[in-house]
SEVOLUM-573147 format. One record per atom (N, C-alpha, C): z, y, x; residue in one letter. Coordinates in steps of 0.02 Angstrom, whole numbers, padded with zeros to 5 digits, always signed. Layout:
! SEVOLUM-573147
ZYXA;...
! end
This chain:
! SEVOLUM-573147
-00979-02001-00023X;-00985-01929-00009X;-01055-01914+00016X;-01089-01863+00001X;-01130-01836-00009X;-01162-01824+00070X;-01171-01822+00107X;-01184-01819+00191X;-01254-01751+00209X;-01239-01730+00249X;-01319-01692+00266X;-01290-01670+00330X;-01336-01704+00382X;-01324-01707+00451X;-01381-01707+00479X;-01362-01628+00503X;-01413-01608+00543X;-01414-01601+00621X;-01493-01646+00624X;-01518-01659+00694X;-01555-01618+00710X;-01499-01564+00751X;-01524-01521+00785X;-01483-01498+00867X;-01585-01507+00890X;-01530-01509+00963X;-01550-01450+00990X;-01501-01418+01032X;-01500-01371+01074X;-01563-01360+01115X;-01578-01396+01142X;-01642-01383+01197X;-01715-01369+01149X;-01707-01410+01094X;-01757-01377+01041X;-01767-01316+01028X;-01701-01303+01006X;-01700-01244+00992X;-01725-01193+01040X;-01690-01214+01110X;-01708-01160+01165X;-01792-01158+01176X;-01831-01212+01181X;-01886-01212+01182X;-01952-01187+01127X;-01904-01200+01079X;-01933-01161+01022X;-01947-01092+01032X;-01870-01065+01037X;-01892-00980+01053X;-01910-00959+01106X;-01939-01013+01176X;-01949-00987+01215X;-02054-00969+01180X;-02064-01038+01161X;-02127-01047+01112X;-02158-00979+01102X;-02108-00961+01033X;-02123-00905+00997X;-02143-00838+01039X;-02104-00823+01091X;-02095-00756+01145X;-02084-00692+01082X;-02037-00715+01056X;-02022-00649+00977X;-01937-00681+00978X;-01910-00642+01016X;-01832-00665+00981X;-01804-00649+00915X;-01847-00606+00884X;-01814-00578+00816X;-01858-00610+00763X;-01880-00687+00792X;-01902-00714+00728X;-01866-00785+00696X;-01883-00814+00647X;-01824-00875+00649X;-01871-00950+00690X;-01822-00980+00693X;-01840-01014+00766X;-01847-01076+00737X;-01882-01108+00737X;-01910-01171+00711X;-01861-01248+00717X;-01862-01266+00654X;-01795-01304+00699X;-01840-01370+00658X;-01788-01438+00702X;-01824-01496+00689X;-01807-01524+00603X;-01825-01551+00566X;-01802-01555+00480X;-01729-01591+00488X;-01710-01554+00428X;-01634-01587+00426X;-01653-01653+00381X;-01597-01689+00399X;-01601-01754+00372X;-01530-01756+00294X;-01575-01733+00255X;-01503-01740+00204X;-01528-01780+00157X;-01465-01797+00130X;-01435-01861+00091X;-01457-01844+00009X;-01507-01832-00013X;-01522-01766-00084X;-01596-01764-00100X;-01611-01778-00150X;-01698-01789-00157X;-01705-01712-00133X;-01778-01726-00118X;-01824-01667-00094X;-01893-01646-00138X;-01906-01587-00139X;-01967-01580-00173X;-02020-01587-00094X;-02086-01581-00135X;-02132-01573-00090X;-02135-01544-00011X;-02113-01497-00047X;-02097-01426+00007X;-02041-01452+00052X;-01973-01486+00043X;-01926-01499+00080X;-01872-01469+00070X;-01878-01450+00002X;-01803-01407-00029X;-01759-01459-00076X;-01689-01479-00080X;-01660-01516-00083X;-01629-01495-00175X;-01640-01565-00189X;-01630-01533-00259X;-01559-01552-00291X;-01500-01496-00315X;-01437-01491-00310X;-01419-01499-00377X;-01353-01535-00406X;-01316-01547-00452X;-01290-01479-00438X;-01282-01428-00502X;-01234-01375-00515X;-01181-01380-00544X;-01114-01373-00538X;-01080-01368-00605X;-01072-01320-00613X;-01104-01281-00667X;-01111-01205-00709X;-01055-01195-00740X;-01001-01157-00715X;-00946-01149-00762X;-00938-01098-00803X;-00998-01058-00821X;-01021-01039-00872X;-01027-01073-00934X;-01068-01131-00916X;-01097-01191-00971X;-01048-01250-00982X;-01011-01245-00930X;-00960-01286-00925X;-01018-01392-00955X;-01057-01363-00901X;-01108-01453-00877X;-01137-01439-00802X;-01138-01480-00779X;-01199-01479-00736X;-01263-01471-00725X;-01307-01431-00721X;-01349-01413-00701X;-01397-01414-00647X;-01463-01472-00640X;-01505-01480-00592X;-01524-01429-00598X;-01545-01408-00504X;-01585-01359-00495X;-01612-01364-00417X;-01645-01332-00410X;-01658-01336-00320X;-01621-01289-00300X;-01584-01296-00211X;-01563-01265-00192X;-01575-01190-00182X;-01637-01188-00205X;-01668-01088-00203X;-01655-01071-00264X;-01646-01111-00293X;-01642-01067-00368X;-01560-01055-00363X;-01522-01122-00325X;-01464-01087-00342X;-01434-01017-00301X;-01464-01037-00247X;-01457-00948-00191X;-01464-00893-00224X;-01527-00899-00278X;-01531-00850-00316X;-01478-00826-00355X;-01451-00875-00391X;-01375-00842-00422X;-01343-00833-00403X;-01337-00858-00325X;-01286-00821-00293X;-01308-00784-00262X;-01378-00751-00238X;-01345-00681-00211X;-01368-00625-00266X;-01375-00629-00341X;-01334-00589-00400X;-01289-00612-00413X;-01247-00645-00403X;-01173-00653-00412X;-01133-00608-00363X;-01146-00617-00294X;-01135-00585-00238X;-01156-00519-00215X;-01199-00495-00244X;-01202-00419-00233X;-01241-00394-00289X;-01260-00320-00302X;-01296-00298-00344X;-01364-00319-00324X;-01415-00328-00381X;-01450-00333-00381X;-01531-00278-00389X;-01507-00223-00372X;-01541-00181-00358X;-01528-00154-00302X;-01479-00178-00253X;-01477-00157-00173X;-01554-00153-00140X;-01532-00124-00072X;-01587-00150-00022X;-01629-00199-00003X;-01697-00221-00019X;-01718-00292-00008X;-01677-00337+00041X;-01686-00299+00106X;-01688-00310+00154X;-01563-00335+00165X;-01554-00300+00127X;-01468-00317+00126X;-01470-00372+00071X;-01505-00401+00020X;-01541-00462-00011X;-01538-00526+00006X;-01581-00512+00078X;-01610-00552+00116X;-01574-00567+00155X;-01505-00545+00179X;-01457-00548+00225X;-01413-00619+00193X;-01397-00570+00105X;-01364-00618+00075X;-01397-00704+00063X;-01458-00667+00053X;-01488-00725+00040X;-01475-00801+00104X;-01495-00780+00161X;-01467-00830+00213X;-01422-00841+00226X;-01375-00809+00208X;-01294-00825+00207X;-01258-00880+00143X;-01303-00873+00103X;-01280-00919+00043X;-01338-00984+00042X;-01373-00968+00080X;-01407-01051+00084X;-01375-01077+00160X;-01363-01035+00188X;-01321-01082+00252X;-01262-01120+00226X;-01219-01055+00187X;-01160-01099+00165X;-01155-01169+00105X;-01203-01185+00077X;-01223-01233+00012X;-01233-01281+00069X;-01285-01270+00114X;-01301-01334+00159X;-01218-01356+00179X;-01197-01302+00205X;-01135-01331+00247X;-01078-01381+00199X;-01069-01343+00129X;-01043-01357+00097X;-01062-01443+00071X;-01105-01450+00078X;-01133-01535+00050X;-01138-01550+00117X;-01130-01545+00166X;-01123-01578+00216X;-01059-01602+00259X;-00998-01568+00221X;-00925-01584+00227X;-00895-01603+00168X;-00909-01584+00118X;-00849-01579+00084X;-00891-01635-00014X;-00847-01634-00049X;-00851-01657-00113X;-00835-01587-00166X;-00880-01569-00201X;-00859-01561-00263X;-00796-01564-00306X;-00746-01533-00327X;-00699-01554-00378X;-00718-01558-00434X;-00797-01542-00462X;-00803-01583-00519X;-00850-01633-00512X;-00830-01683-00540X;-00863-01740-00558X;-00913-01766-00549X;-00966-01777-00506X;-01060-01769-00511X;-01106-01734-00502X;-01072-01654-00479X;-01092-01616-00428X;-01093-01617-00369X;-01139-01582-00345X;-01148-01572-00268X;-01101-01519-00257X;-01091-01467-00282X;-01061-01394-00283X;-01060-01363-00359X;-01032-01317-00371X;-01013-01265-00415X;-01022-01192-00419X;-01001-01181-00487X;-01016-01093-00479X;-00944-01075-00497X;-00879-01108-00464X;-00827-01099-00456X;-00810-01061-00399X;-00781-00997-00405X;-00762-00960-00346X;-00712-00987-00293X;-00674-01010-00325X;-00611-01037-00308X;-00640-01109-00263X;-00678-01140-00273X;-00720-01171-00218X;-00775-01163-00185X;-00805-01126-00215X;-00879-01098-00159X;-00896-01012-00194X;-00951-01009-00210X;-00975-00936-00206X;-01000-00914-00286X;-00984-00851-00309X;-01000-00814-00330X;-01075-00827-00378X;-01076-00830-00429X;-01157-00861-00463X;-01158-00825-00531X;-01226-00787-00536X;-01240-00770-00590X;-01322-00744-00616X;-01317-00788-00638X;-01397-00814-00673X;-01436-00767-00688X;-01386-00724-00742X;-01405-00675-00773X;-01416-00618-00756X;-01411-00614-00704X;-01422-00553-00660X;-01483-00548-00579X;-01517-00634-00603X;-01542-00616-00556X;-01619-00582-00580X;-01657-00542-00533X;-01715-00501-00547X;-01756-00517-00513X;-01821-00493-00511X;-01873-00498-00468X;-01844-00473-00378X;-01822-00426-00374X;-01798-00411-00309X;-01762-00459-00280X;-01702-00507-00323X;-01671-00550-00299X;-01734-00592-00282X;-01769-00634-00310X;-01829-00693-00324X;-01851-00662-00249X;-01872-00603-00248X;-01910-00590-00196X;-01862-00594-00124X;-01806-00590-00123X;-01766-00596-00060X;-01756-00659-00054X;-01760-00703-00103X;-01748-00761-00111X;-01810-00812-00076X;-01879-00788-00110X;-01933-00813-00080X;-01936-00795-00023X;-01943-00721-00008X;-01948-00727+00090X;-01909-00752+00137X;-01854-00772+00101X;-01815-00796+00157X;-01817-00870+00127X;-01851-00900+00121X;-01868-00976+00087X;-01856-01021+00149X;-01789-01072+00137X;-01784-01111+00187X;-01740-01070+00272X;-01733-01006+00257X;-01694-00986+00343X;-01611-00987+00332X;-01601-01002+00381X;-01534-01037+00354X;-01499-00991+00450X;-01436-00995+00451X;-01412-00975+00529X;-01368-01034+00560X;-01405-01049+00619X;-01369-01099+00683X;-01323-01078+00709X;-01294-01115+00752X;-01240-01117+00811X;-01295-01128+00859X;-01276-01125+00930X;-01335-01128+00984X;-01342-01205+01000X;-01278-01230+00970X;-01306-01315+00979X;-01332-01358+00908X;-01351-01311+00877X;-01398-01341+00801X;-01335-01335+00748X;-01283-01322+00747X;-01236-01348+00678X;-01244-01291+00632X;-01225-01279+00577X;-01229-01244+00526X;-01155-01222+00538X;-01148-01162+00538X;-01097-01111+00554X;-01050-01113+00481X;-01008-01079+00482X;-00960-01033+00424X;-00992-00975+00408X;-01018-00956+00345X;-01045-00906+00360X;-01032-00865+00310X;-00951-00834+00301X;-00896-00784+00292X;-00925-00728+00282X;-00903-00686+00237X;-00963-00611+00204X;-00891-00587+00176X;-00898-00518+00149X;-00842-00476+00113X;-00876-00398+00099X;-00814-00388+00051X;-00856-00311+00027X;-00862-00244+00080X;-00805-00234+00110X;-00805-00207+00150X;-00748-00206+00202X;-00764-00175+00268X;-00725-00202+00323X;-00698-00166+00325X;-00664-00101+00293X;-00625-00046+00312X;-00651-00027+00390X;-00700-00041+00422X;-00728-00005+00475X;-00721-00056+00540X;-00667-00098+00511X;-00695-00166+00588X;-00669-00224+00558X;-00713-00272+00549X;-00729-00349+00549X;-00655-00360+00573X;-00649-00433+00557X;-00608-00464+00570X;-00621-00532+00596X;-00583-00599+00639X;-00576-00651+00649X;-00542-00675+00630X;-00572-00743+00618X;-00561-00780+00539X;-00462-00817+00563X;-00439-00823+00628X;-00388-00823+00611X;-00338-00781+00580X;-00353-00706+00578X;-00306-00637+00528X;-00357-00615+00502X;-00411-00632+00468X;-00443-00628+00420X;-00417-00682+00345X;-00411-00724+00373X;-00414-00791+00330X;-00378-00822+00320X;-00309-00821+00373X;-00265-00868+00416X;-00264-00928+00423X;-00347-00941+00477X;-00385-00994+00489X;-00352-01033+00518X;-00318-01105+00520X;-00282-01120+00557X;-00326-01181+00613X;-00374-01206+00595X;-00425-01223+00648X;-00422-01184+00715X;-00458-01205+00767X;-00481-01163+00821X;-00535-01111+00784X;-00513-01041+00820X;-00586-00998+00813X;-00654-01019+00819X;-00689-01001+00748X;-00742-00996+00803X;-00793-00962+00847X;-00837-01002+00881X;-00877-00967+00928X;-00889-00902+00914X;-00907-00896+00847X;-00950-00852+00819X;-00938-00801+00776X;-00883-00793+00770X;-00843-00757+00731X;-00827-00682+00777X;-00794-00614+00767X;-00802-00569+00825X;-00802-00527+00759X;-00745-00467+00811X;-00732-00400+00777X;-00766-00361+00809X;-00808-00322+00752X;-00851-00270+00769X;-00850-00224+00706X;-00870-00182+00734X;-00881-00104+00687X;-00917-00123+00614X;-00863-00108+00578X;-00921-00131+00485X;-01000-00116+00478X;-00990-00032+00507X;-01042+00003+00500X;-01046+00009+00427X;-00997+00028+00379X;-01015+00045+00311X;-01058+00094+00278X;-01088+00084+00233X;-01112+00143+00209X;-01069+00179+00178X;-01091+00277+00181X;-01050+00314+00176X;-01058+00313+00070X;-01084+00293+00044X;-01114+00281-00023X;-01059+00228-00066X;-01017+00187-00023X;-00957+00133-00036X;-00929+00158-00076X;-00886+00149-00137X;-00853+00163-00175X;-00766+00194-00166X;-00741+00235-00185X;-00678+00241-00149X;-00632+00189-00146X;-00652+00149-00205X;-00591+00105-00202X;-00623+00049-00164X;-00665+00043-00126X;-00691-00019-00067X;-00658+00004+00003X;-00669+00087+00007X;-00650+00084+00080X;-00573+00097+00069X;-00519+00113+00012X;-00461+00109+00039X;-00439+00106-00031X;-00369+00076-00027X;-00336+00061-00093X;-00263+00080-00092X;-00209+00052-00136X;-00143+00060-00133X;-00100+00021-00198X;-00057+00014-00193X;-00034-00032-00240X;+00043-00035-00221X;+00091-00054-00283X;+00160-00049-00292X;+00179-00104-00327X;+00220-00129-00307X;+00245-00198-00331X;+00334-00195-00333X;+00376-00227-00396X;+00424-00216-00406X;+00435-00262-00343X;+00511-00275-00325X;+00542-00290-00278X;+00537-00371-00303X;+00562-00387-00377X;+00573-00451-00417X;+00494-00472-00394X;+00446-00443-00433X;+00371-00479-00408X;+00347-00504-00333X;+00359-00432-00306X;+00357-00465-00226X;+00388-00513-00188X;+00459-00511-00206X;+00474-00584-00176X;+00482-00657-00203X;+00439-00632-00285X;+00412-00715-00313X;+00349-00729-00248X;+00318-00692-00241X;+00247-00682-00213X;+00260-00716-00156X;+00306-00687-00095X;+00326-00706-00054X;+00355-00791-00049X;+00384-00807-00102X;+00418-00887-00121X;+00350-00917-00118X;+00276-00882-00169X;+00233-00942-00175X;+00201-00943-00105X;+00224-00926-00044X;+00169-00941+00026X;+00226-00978+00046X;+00279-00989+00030X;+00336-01041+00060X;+00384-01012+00119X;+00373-00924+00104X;+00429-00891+00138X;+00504-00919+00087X;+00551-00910+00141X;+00622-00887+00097X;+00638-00837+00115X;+00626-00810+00026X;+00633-00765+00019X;+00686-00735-00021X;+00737-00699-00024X;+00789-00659-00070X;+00791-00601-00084X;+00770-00568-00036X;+00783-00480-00050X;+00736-00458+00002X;+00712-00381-00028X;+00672-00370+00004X;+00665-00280+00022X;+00733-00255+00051X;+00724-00214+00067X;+00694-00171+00140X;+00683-00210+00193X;+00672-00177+00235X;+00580-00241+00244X;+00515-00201+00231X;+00470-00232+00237X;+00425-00212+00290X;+00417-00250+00336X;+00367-00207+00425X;+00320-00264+00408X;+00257-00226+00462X;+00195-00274+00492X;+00231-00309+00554X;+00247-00377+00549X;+00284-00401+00610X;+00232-00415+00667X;+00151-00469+00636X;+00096-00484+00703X;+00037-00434+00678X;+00006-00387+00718X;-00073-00378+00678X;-00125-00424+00751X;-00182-00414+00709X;-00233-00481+00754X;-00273-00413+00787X;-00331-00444+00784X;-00369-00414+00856X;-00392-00340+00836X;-00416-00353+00740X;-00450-00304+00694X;-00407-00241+00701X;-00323-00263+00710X;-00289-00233+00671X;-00249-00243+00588X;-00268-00309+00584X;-00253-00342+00529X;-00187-00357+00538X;-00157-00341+00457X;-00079-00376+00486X;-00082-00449+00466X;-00060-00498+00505X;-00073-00566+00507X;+00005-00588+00481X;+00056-00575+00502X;+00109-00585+00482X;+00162-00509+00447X;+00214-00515+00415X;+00252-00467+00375X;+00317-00488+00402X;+00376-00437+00412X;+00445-00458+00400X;+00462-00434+00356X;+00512-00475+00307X;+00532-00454+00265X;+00597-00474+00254X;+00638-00431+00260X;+00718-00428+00272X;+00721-00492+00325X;+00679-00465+00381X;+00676-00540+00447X;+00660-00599+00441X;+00621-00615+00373X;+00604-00660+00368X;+00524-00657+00371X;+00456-00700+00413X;+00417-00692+00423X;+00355-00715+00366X;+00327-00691+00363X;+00273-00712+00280X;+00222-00691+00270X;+00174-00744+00298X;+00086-00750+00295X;+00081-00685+00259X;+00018-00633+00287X;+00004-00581+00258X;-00056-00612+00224X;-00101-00644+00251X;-00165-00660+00198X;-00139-00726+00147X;-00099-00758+00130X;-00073-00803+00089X;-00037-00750+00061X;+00004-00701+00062X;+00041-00652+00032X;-00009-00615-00012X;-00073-00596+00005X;-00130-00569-00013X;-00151-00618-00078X;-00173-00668-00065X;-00166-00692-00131X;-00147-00716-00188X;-00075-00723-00160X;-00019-00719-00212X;-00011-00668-00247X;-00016-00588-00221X;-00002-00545-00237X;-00064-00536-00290X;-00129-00537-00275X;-00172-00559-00304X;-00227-00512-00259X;-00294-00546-00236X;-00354-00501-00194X;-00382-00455-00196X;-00365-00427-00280X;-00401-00370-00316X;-00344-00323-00325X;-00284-00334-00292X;-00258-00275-00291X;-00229-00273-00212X;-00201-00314-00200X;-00172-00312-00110X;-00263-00321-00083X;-00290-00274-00085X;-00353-00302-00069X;-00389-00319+00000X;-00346-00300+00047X;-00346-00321+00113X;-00281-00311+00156X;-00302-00338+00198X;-00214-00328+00272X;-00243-00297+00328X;-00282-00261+00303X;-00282-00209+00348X;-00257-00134+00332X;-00177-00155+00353X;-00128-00119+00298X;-00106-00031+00361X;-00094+00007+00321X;-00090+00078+00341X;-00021+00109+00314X;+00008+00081+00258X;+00073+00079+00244X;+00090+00035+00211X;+00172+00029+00241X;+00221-00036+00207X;+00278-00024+00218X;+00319-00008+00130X;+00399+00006+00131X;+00400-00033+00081X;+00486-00031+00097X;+00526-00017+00022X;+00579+00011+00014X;+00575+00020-00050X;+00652+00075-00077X;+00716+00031-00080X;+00697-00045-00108X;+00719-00073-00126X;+00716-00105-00205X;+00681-00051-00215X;+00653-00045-00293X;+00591-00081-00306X;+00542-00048-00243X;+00496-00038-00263X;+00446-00067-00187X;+00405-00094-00185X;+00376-00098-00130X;+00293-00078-00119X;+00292-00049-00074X;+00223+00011-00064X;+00160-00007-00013X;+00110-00026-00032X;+00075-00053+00019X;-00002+00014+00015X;-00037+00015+00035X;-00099+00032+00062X;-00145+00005+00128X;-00180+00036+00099X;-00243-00022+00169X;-00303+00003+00147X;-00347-00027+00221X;-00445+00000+00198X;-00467-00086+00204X;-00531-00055+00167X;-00575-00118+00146X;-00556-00128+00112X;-00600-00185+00090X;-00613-00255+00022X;-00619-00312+00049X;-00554-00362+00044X;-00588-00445+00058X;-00560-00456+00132X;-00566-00510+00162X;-00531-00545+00205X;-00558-00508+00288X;-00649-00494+00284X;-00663-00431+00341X;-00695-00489+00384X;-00692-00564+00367X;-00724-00590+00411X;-00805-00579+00389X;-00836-00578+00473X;-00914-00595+00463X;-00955-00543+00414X;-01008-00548+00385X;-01045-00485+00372X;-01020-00447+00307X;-00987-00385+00345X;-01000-00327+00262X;-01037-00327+00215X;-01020-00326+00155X;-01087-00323+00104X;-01109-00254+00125X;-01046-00199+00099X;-01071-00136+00117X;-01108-00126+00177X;-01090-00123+00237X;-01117-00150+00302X;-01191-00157+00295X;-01218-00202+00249X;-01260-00250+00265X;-01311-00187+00210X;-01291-00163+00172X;-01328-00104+00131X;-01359-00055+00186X;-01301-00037+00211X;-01310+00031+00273X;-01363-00003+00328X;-01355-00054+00348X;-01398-00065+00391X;-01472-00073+00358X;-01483-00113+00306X;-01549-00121+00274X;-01582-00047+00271X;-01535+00032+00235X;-01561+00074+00244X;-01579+00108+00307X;-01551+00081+00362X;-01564+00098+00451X;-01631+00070+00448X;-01669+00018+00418X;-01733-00011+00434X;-01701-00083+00479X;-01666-00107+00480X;-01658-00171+00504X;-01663-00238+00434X;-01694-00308+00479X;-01708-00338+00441X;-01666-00390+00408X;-01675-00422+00336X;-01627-00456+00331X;-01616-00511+00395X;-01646-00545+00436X;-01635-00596+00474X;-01577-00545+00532X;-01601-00501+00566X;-01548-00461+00578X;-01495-00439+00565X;-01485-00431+00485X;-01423-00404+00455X;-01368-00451+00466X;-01410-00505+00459X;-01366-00585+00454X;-01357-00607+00503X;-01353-00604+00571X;-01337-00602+00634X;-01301-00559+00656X;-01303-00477+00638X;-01264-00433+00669X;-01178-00442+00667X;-01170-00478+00625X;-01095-00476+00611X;-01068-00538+00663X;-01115-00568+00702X;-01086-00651+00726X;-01101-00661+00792X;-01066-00681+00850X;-01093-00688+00892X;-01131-00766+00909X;-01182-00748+00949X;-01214-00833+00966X;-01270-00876+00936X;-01276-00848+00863X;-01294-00886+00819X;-01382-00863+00796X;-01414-00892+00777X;-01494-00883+00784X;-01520-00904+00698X;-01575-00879+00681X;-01611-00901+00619X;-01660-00961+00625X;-01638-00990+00581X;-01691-01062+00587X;-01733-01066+00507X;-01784-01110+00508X;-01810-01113+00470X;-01829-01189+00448X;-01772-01222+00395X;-01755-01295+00382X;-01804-01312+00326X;-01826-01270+00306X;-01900-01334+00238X;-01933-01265+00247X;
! end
């Protein structure tokens, strides 16, 4: 397995930014030590599996950020909401080769959603390249050097979530995670900040069977837990209790599109949901992250605002 373990210590860090006397800059951190040839520069050069091309694909890790953040957002956004994405998808690649394996074959990672992030080649532009180059190498810490989770979504229906009723994280929280105000832009699409959806009674409680409720009938449906957001974290359904974010993707993400639910019946027939936002609500809004770029805040900012604790470093 693939290793990248980074030696990074806390007091560095603190001394670093005491160094600088600029807290809003990224903070110099000592080189990571990963397991992955390097170019010149100190950028780590990554096996893709392109499931587009359906092969693998060498590339350096900036080039692949690049497809992902046009995969991950439009590519004519805000530089500066770009640049947000941009550090958020090279934090998570590091993290990602530094825990985990590939499910295909001789990769480091993928452009499989269903295991990591969002990638598309074809869409990236000079604006991407350019969010991509300025943020060359900044990646976001924990205050004791580790490479965080670093969780994004379309929109927060107006407050973030924690990744345990965001996600239904079953780890300890972490540090850094924290419900706060989306701050969406008012420009969001209608169907980002709120949705609705109807599901026969027969579908819903297949849905319900695949999270490993038992389930039979489903006439009387409540929010049984909501979390801190307001998220409903758990459902009853005819008293029986059933993961709302595992219910979410059974049901499928693009239509139950969040649990941050505003109505929930049934006829018996028929079962009725609504909710705001897009996506699970942990960690930074895309929308969010638009609105703020047009406030004049920077991407290294954008990408912090959503997290508590956590600082910009700068690893090659």
């Amino acid at each position: 397995m693939k290793k990248l373990l980074p030696a990074l210590l806390a007091c560095l860090l603190t001394a670093a930014c005491a160094a600088q006397g600029e807290p809003d800059l990224p903070v110099p951190s000592p080189t990571l030590t990963i397991d992955l040839p390097r170019s010149e520069e100190g950028v780590p050069a990554l096996n893709v599996y392109v499931t587009a091309r359906d092969t693998i694909v060498p590339m350096d890790a900036e080039a692949y950020v690049a497809g992902v953040v046009a995969g991950e957002m439009k590519n004519d956004w805000p530089l500066e909401a770009l640049k947000a994405q941009a550090i958020l998808a090279r934090t998570f690649v590091l993290r990602f080769v530094s825990e985990k394996e590939s499910r295909y074959e001789g990769a480091d990672i993928s452009t499989d959603i269903s295991e990591a992030q969002a990638y598309d080649e074809s869409a990236v532009n000079d604006l991407v390249l350019q969010a991509v180059e300025e943020t060359k190498g900044l990646v976001l810490l924990t205050p004791g050097g580790a490479l965080p989770y670093t969780w994004f979504h379309a929109h927060s229906g107006g407050m973030t979530a924690l990744a345990r009723e965001g996600l239904g994280w079953k780890e300890a929280e972490p540090a850094y995670t924290r419900v706060t105000e989306g701050l969406e832009s008012d420009q969001a699409p209608a169907e980002a900040r709120a949705w609705s959806a109807d599901y026969s009674v027969s579908s819903f409680i297949y849905a319900c069977r695949q999270t490993g409720a038992e389930v039979n009938t489903a006439n009387r449906v409540t929010v049984l837990e909501r979390g801190e957001s307001g998220r409903a974290v758990s459902l009853s359904v005819d008293g029986t209790a059933v993961s709302a974010t595992d219910l979410r993707l059974a049901l499928g993400s693009t239509v139950m599109r969040s649990t941050l639910l505003t109505e929930l019946s049934s006829d018996g027939q028929t079962v009725h949901m609504a909710g705001k936002g897009y996506g699970h609500g942990v960690g930074m809004s895309q929308w969010g992250a638009y609105a703020l770029a047009l406030d004049g805040l920077t991407g290294e900012d954008i990408a912090l605002h959503y997290y508590d604790g956590l600082s910009v470093a700068k690893v090659w």
